[in-house]
C-alpha positions as CSV (number, residue, x, y, z in Angstrom):
1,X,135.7,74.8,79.6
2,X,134.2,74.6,83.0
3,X,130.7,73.7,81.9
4,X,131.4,70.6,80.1
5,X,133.8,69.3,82.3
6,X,131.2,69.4,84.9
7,X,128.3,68.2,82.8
8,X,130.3,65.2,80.7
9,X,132.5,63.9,83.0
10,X,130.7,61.9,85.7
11,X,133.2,59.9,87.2
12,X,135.2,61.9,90.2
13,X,138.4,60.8,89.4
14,X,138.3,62.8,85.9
15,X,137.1,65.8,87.3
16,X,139.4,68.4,87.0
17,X,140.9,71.0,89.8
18,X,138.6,73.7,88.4
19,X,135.6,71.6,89.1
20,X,136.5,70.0,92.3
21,X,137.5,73.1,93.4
22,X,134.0,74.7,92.6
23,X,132.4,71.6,94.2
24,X,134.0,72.2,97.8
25,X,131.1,74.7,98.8
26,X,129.4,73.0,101.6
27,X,125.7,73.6,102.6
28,X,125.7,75.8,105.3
29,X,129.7,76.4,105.3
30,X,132.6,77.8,103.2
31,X,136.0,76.2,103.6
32,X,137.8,79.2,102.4
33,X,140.6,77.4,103.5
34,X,140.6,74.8,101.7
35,X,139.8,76.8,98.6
36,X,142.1,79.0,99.0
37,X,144.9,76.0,99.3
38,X,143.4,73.7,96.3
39,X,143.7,77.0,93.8
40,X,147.3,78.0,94.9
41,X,148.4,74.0,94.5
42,X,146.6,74.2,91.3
43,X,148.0,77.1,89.9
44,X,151.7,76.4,89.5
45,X,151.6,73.1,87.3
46,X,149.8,75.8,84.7
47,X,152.2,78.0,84.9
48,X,154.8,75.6,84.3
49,X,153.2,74.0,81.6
50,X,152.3,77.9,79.7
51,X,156.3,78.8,80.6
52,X,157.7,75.4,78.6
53,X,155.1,75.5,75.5
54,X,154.9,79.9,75.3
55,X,156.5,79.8,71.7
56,X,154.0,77.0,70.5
57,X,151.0,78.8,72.1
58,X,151.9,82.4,70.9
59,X,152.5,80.3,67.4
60,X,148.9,79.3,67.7
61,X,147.6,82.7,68.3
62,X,149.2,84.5,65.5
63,X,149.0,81.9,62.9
64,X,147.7,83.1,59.6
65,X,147.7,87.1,61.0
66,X,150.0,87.9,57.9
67,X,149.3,88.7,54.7
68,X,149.6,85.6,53.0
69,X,148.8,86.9,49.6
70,X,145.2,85.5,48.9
71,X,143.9,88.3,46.5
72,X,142.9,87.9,43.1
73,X,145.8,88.7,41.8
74,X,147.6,86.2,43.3
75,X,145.3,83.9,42.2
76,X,146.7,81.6,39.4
């Protein structure tokens, strides 16, 4: 999803971390610090959010990976 945040959103203040993060890189320097700080700030909120919603998400994955009786002979 990094791509078309950074192609459709042209306004700065919708830019997300990942591609303000990416965008730091300077010309002729690397603020590793910065970086470095911006990705460990940016990391817990996910976290968080993955922790509250993990039965929703895991629902999400595995929905419809049963046999849910489709054959012919179940066919009416």
């Amino acid at each position: 999803m990094f791509f078309p945040a950074l192609v459709l959103l042209s306004k700065n203040v919708l830019r997300t971390a990942t591609v303000e993060i990416a965008l730091y890189p300077g010309e002729y320097a690397f603020p590793w610090e910065l970086i470095t700080t911006a990705t460990l700030l940016a990391i817990p909120p996910i976290l968080a959010l993955t922790a509250v919603f993990q039965k929703q998400v895991i629902g999400g994955l595995t929905a419809g990976a049963g046999k849910q009786g489709r054959g012919p002979e179940d066919r009416a």
